[in-house]
ZAMARGU-4260 file (C-alpha; in steps of 0.2 Angstrom, whole numbers, plus 5000, padded with zeros to 4 digits):
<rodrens>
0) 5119/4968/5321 | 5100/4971/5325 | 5103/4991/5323 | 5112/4986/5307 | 5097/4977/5299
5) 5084/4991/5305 | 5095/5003/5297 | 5093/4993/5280 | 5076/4990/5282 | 5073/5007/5286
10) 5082/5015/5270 | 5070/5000/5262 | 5056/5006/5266 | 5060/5023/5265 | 5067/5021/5245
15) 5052/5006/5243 | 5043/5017/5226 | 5060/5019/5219 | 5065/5003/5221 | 5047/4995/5214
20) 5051/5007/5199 | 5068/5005/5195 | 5065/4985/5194 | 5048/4988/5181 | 5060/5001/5174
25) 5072/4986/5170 | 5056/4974/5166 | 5051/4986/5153 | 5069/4986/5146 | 5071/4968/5147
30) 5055/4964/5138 | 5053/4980/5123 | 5073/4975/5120 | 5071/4957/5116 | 5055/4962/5104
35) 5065/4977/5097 | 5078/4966/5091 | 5069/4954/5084 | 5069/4938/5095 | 5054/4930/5095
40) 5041/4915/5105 | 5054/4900/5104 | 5069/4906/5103 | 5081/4901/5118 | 5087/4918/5124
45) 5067/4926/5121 | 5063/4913/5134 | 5077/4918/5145 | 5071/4935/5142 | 5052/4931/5143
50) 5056/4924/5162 | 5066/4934/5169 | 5052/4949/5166 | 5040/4939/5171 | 5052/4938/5186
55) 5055/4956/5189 | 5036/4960/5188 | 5034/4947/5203 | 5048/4955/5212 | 5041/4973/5207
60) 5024/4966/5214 | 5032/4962/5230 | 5043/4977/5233 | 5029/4990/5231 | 5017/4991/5243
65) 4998/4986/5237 | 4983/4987/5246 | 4972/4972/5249 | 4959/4979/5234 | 4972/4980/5223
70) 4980/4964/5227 | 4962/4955/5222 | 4963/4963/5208 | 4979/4960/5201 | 4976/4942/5205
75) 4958/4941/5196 | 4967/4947/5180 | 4981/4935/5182 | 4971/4922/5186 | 4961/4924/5167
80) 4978/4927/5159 | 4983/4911/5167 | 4966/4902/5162 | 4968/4908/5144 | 4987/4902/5143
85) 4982/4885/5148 | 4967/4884/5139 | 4975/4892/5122 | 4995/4891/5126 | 4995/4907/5122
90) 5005/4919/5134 | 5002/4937/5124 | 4986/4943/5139 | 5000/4939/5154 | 5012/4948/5145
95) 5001/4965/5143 | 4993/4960/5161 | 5012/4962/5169 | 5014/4978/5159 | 4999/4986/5166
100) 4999/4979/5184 | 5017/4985/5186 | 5013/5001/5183 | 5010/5007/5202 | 5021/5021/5207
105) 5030/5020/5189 | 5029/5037/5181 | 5024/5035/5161 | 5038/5047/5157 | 5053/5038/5164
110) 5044/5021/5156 | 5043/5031/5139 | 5059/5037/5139 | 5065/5018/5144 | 5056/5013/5127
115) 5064/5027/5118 | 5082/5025/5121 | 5082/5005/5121 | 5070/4999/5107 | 5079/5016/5097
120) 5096/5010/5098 | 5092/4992/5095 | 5080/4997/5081 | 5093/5011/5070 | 5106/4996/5074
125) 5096/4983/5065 | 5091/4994/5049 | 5110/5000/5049 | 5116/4984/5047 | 5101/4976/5035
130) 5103/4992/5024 | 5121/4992/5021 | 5121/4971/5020 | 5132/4968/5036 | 5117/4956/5041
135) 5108/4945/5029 | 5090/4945/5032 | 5074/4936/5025 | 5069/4944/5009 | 5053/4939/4998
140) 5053/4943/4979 | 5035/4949/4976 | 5025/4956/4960 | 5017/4972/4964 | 5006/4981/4953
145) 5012/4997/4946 | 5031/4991/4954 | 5033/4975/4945 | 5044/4962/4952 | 5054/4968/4969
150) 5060/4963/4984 | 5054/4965/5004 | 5066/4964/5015 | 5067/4962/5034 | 5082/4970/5037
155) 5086/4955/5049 | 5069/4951/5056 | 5059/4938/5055 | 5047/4944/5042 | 5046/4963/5034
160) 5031/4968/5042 | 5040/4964/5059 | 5051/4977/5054 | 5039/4991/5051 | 5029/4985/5066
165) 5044/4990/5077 | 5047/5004/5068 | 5030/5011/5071 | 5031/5005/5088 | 5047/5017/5089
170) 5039/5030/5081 | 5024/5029/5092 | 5035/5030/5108 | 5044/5045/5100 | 5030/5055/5095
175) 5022/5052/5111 | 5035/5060/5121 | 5038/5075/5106 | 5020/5079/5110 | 5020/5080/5128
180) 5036/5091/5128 | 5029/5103/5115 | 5012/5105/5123 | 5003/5110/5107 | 5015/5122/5097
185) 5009/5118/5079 | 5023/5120/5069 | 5036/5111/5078 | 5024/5096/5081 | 5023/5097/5062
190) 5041/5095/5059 | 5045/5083/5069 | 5030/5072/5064 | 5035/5074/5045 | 5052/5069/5050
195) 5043/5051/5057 | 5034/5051/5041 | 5050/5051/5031 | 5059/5039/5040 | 5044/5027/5039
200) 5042/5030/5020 | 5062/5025/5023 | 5057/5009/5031 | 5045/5006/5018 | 5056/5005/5003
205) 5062/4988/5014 | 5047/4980/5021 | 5035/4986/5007 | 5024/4982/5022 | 5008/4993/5017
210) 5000/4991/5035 | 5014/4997/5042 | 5013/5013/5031 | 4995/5016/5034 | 4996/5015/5053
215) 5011/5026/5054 | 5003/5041/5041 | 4985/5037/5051 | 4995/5037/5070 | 5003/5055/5065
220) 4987/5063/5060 | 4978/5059/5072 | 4992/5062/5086 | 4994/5079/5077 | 4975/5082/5079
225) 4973/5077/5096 | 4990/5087/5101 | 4984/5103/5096 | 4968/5100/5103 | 4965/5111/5120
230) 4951/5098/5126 | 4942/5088/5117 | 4927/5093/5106 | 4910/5083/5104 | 4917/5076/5087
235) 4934/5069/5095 | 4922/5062/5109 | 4911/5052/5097 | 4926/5046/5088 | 4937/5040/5103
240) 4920/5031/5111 | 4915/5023/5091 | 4935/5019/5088 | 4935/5002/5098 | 4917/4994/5092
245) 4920/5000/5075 | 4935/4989/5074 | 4929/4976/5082 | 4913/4974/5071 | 4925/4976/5057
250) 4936/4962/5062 | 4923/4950/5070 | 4908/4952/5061 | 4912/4960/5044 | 4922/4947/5035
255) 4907/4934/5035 | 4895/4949/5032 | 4902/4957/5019 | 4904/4938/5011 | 4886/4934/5014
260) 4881/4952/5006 | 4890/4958/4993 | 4895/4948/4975 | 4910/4939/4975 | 4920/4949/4963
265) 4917/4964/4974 | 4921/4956/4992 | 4936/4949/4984 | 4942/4965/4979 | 4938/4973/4993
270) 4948/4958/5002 | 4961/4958/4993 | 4966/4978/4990 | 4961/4985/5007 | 4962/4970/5020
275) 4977/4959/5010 | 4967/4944/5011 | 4960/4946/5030 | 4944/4945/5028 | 4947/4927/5017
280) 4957/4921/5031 | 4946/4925/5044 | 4931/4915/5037 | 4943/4900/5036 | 4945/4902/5054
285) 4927/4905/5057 | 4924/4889/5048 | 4936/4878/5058 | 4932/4885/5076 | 4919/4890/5090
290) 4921/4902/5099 | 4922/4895/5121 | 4922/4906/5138 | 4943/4905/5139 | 4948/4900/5121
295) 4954/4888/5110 | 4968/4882/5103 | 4965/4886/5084 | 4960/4872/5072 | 4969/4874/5055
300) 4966/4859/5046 | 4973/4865/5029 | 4991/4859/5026 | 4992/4877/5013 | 4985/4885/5029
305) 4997/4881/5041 | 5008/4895/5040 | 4995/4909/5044 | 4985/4913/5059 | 4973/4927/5066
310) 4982/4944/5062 | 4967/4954/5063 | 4969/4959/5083 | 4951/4958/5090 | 4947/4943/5079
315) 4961/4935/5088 | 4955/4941/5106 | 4938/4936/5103 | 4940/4918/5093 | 4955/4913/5102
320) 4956/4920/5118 | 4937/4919/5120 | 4925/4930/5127 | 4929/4932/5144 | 4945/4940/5139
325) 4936/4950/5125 | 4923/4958/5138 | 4937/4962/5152 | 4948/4969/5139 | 4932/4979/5131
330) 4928/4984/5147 | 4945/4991/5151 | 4947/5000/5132 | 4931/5010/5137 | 4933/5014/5154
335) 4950/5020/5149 | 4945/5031/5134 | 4931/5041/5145 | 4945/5044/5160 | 4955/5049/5147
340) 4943/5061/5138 | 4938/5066/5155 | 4958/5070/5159 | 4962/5078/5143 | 4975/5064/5140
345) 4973/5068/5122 | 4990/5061/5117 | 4985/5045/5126 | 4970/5042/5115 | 4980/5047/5099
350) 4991/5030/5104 | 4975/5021/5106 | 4969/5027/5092 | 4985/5020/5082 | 4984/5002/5089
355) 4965/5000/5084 | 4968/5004/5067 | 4984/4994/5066 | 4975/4982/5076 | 4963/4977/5060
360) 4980/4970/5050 | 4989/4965/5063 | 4988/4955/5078 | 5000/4965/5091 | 4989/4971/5103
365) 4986/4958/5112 | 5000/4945/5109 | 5019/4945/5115 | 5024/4958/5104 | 5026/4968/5120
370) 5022/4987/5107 | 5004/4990/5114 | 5012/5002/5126 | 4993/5010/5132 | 4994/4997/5143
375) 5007/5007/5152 | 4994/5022/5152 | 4979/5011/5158 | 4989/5003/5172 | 4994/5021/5177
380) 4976/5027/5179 | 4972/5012/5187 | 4983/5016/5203 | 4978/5034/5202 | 4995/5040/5199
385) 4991/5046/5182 | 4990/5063/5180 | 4998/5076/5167 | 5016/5075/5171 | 5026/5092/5170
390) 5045/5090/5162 | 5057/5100/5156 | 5069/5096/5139 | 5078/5099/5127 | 5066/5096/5115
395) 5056/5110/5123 | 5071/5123/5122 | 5073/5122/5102 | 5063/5134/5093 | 5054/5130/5075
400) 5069/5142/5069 | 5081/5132/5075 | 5073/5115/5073 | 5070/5121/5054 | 5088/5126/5053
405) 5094/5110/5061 | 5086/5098/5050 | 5088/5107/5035 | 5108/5108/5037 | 5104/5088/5042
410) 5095/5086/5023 | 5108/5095/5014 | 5123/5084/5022 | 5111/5067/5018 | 5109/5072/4999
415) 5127/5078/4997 | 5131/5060/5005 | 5120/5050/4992 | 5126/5058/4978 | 5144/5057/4984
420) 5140/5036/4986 | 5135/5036/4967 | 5149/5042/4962 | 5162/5033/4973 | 5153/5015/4968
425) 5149/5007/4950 | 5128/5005/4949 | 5125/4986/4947 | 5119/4975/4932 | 5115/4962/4943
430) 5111/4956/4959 | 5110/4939/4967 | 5101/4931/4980 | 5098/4913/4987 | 5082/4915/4987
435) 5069/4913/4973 | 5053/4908/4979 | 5039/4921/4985 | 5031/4920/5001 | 5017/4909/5001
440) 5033/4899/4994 | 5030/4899/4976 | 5045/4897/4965 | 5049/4911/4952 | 5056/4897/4940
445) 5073/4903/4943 | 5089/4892/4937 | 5101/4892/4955 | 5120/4895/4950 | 5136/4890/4960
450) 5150/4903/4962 | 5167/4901/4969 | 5173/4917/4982 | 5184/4924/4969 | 5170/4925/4955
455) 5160/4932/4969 | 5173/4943/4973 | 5175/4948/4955 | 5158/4953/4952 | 5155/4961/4968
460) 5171/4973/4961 | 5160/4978/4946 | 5146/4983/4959 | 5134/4968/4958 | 5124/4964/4973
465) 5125/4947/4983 | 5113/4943/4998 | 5114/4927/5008 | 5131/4921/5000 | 5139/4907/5012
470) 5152/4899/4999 | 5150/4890/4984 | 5138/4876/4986 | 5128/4889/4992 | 5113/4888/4976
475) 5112/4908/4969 | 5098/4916/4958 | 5102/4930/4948 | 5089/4943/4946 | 5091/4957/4931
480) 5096/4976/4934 | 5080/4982/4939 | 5080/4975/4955 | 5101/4977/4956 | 5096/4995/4952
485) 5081/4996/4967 | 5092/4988/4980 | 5108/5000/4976 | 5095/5015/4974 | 5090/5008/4994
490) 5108/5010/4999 | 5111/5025/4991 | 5095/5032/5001 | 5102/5023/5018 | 5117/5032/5015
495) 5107/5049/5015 | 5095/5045/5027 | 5109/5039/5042 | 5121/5056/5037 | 5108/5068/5040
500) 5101/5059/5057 | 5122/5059/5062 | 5122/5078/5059 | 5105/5083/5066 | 5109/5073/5080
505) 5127/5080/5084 | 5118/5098/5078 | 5106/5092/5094 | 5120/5091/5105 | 5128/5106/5101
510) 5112/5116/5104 | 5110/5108/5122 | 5128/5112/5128 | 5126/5130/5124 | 5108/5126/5134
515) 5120/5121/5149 | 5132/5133/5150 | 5121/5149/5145 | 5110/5141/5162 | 5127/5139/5168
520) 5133/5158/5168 | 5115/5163/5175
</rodrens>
């Protein structure tokens, strides 16, 4: 019996760093699942899911074998996440504490990849079924100019932006990996990062979400950019070490400034077209709070108010987590941005460089969202275990020819798809929908209409739209062709876009079985 439990404990400690990894492996799983599919801080099962990774981050703590330094320091930044959730009952600084502390023995390309093929599936489920109106999500009937009167939709989120935001999340994980594989070869970086382009100016017909767009277009460039790059330049150095001040002056001190400075007319335009009312709302909170040493729980007197918080990301560390949060998490940005520049992690800072500016509309980078990822690559380098991993795959193997060929087979069978959906389906004259209010909650005015299943069913036979149809004391509002027209002009376009990633993927995987068995043979 005691050579039997030496035995075991022997093949522990022999397997302990595989062990360590495969539980953060499943931590990461556990916790970019639950976000990807859209549960949220309150619901039963993100609770379940919140605990049981904050479980499997103290087991992985216990399996892997830390020295006493490292110990103190892992305590020392639990301790403030700890201070900071009592003081503010906010849990978002544990959350990317456990992703960064974990990280010991973990390599980044098994995490990534654990990112990929969990937030992917979960993430191309939820479009599918929100596209082709399996699910019914929130939607939010809006007056854009040059648009007129249309619809964002979540696509079964919480809110449209959340949609985007785990699509860029996605497509930040994706193009991440692409750019290690290809190690620079310009023009099949290029394809790929026009397809994640395309796919978010796909996503974007949904959400309408403009931040959403702008940090995906500004994350592709500047991964592009950084890709190509054999080592950074002087320029890319001063703009990797001027990215994080520069949005932290934009978020903290720039919405009171610019107020204080500038004519009305010209701040609210500015406030209103490039920072969607941001800057307004962070004065509000400026007015209602002092900043402390470990936060605050916001004060938000304004009964109009109550829905909205801090969504620009370093307003929201510096106000609301307070400023010894700020100044560690400022300290760890910087140090990380000159190892990195050091390193020649280039792609590393092309992430960074995406959450900042996303991080000026949107408060993911330091809250439970679990999509700033670079905590992943600061936790690495913090344990010395980062270095530039060599890997072979598929991706590598397909040449621009190839890769050009594939996806343009894959357009051709989308289009041919779309047009074939037009003519297999009668275009709507109406669409209806059981909501009518905007979404700050303003009503459109709207009469509400009852229908019965079979007129329902009827009018659905004639090709009109219905979202969020329960049965007929359900209250409907039916809106005019133009948005019937948008909405079957989106399915259409899901139709397209789903067919051609079907038949470039199964093009993929033909592609890698003659890979196999020509190494096979050899």
């Amino acid at each position: 019996m005691n050579m039997e439990r030496t035995g075991l404990s022997g093949r522990f400690i022999d397997n302990r760093q595989q062990i360590g990894e495969g539980i953060y492996l499943l931590y990461f799983a556990i916790m970019i699942g639950a976000r990807a599919a859209g549960l949220y801080e309150g619901m039963t099962v993100y609770n379940i899911s919140l605990l049981l990774g904050l479980f499997l981050f103290a087991l992985k703590m216990v399996v892997t074998k830390y020295s006493l330094k490292e110990y103190a320091w892992c305590a020392a930044f639990l301790l403030l996440s700890g201070i900071v959730y009592i003081k503010t009952g906010e849990k978002g600084l544990l959350v990317c504490f456990t992703m960064m502390l974990g990280m010991k023995g973990v390599s980044v390309m098994k995490v990534i990849k654990t990112g990929i093929i969990v937030a992917g599936v979960i993430v191309l489920i939820r479009v599918f079924t929100g596209a082709f109106g399996f699910v019914n999500g929130i939607y939010y009937p809006q007056e854009r100019e040059g648009v007129g009167l249309m619809f964002r939709e979540s696509l079964g989120y919480a809110h449209p932006n959340t949609l985007h935001m785990n699509v860029l999340m996605l497509t930040m994980l994706c193009m991440y990996f692409v750019s290690k594989a290809l190690k620079g070869d310009k023009i099949r970086l290029l394809i790929y990062s026009v397809l994640a382009l395309l796919f978010n100016l796909y996503i974007f017909q949904f959400s309408g979400s403009r931040t959403g767009l702008l940090g995906s277009i500004a994350f592709l460039i500047v991964n592009y950019w950084f890709s190509v790059l054999d080592k950074p330049r002087l320029f890319e150095k001063i703009v990797c070490y001027a990215s994080y001040p520069i949005v932290c002056f934009i978020a903290i001190v720039l919405p009171e400034l610019s107020y204080r400075v500038l004519p009305y007319e010209i701040f609210d335009k500015i406030d209103k077209t490039f920072f969607t009312t941001r800057f307004s709302i962070a004065r509000y909170f400026w007015e209602n709070n002092t900043v402390s040493l470990f936060g605050i729980r916001l004060n938000n007197p304004h009964h109009l108010m109550k829905t909205y918080g801090l969504d620009m990301a370093h307003l929201y560390l510096f106000l609301q987590l307070g400023i010894v949060a700020f100044l560690v998490i400022s300290a760890l940005t910087m140090w990380f941005i000159h190892n990195s520049l050091k390193a020649g992690h280039m792609q590393e800072l092309a992430v960074l460089m995406g959450m900042l500016f996303i991080g000026i509309w949107e408060p993911l980078l330091y809250n439970l969202g679990f999509k700033n990822f670079v905590y992943v690559f600061m936790g690495s380098m913090m344990f010395n275990s980062f270095q530039l991993e060599l890997f072979s795959t598929k991706i590598s193997s397909l040449t621009a020819k190839k890769l050009g060929r594939i996806v343009s087979v894959g357009a051709i069978a989308g289009i041919c798809g779309m047009m074939l959906f037009y003519l297999c389906t009668n275009e709507p004259s109406a669409l209806y929908g059981n909501r009518e209010a905007d979404e700050t909650g303003k009503s459109l005015g709207m009469e509400a209409v009852y229908l019965t299943e079979e007129e329902v069913a009827d009018l659905q036979s004639n090709g009109d739209i219905f979202i969020g149809y329960v049965d007929d004391k359900t209250p409907m509002y039916q809106y005019d062709s133009h948005i019937a027209g948008m909405e079957y002009e989106r399915r259409g376009l899901s139709v397209a876009v789903y067919l051609a990633m079907f038949i470039i993927m199964v093009q993929c995987l033909f592609e890698k079985r003659k890979i196999s068995n020509r190494n096979g043979e050899k």
